[in-house]
C-alpha atoms as one frame of an Amber mdcrd trajectory, in Angstrom:
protein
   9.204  46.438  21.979  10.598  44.360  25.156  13.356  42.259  25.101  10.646
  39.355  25.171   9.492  40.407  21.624  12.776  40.453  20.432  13.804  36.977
  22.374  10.737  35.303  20.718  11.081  36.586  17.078  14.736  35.341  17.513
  13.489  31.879  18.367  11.082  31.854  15.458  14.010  33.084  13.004  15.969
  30.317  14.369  13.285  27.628  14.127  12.651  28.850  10.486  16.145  28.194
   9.330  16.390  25.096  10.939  13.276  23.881   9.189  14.382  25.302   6.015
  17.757  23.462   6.049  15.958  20.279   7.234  13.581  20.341   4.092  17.087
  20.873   2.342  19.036  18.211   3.203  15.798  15.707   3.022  15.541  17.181
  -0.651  19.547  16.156  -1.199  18.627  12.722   0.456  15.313  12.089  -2.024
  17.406  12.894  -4.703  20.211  10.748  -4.499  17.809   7.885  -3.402  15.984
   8.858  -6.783  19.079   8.558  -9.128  20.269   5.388  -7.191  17.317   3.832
  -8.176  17.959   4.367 -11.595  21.105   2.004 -11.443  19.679  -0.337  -9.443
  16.386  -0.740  -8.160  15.784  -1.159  -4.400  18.937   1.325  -3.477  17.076
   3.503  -1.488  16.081   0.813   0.456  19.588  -0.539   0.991  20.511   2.849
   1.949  17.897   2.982   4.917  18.909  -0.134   6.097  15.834  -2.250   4.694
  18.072  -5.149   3.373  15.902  -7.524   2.649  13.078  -5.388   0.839  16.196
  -3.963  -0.829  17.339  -7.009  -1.853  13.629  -8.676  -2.736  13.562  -5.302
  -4.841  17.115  -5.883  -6.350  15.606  -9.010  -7.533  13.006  -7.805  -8.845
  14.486  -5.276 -11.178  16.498  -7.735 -12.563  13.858 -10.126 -13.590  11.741
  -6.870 -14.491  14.145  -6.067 -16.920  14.913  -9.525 -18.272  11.418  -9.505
 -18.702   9.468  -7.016 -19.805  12.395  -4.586 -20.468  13.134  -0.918 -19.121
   9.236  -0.177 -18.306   9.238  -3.661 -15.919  12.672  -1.927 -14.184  11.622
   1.744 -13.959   8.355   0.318 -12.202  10.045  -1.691  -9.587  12.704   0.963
  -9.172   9.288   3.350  -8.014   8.511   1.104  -6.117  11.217   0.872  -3.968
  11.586   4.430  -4.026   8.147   5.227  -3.268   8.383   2.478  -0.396  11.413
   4.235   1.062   9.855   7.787   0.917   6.568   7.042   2.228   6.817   3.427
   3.397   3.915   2.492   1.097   3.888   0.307  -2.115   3.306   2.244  -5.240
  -0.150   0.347  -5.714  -0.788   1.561  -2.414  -0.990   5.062  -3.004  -2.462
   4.590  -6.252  -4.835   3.238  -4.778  -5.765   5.570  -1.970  -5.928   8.193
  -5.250  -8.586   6.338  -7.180 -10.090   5.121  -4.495 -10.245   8.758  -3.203
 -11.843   9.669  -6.396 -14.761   7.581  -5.361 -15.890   8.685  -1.832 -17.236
  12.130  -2.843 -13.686  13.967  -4.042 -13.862  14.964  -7.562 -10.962  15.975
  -9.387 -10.236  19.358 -10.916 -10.922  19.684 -14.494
C-alpha cells in the first residue's frame, strides 16, 4: 500500500464524516423548523430570513384557524414548511406527484 493509498482513503474518511455531520445538523435544523411551525405557521420562513412570505404565512394561519379550525392551520403551517425546505408550495409538489402519475410512472401496488 503507498502512502498515496493511505493519503486518499484518509480524504474519503474525512469527506464521509463531514457529510455525515452535515446531513446531521440539516436534520436538527428541519426539525426545529417543523415544531416551530406547529406554534405558528410561517416560522421556518421567518427563520430563513423570508419575512414577508413568513409573515403572508403568519397571516394565513391565523385566518386558517379562525376559519376552518386546526386542519385550515396545520395546512398552511406545511406550507410554509414545505416552502422553506424545498422552496416549493405544497400544491406544487403535489402536483408534480399526480401529475407524475400520468406521464407513464405507475405507482407500486
Amino acid at each position: 500500500m503507498t502512502n498515496d493509498t493511505i493519503q486518499n482513503d484518509g480524504q474519503a474518511v474525512a469527506a464521509s464524516e463531514l457529510s455525515l455531520q452535515t446531513s446531521s445538523v440539516q436534520a436538527a435544523a428541519r426539525g426545529i423548523k417543523l415544531v416551530a411551525e406547529l406554534v405558528l405557521p410561517g416560522a421556518s420562513l421567518l427563520a430563513d430570513g423570508k419575512i414577508a412570505q413568513g409573515g403572508a404565512h403568519v397571516v394565513a394561519g391565523i385566518a386558517a384557524r379562525a376559519l376552518l379550525g386546526p386542519i385550515g392551520f396545520i395546512l398552511v403551517a406545511a406550507n410554509s414548511y414545505t416552502r422553506s425546505v424545498t422552496g416549493k408550495h405544497i400544491h406544487e409538489l403535489v402536483g408534480q406527484s399526480v401529475g407524475g402519475l400520468g406521464h407513464g410512472e405507475r405507482s407500486a401496488h
